[in-house]
C-alpha positions as CSV (number, residue, x, y, z in Angstrom):
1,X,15.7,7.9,11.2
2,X,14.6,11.4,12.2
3,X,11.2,11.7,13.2
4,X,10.5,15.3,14.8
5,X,8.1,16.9,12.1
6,X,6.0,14.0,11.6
7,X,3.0,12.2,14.3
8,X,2.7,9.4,13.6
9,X,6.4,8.8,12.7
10,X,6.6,6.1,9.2
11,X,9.4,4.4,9.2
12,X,9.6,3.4,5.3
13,X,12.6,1.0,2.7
14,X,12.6,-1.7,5.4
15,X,13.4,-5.1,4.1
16,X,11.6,-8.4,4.3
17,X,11.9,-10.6,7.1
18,X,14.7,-8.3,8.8
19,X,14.8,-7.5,12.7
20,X,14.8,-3.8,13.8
21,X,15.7,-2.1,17.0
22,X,14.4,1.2,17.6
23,X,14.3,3.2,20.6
24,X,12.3,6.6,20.8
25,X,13.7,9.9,22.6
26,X,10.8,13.0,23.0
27,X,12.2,16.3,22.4
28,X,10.4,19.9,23.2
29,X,11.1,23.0,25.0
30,X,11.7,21.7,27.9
31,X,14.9,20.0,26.8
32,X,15.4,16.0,25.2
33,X,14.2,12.7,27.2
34,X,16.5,10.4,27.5
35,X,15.9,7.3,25.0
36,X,13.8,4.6,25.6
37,X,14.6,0.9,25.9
38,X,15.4,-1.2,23.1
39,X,12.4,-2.8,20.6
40,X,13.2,-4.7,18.1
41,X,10.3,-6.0,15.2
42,X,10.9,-8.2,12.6
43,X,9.2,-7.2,8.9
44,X,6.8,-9.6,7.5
45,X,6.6,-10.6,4.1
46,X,5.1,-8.5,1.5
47,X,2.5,-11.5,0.1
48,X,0.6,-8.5,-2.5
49,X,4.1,-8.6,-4.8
């Protein structure tokens, strides 16, 4: 999921109760930082639908 025109970054069309791992990596003119460590979440369940 590319985030690099948007602050905050939205991650949207996750699933229900699923586990995620994302990592985050900062890009500007002074080049690309290396990715960060591992995070995973887990979705909740949507209790509005």
């Amino acid at each position: 999921f590319d985030c690099q025109a948007f602050n905050p970054c939205n991650v949207t069309g996750l699933l229900q109760q699923t586990f995620y791992t994302f990592r985050v990596r900062a890009y500007n003119e002074g080049g690309e930082s290396p990715g960060s460590h591992n995070v995973t979440a887990r979705t909740r369940v949507d209790l509005s639908k």
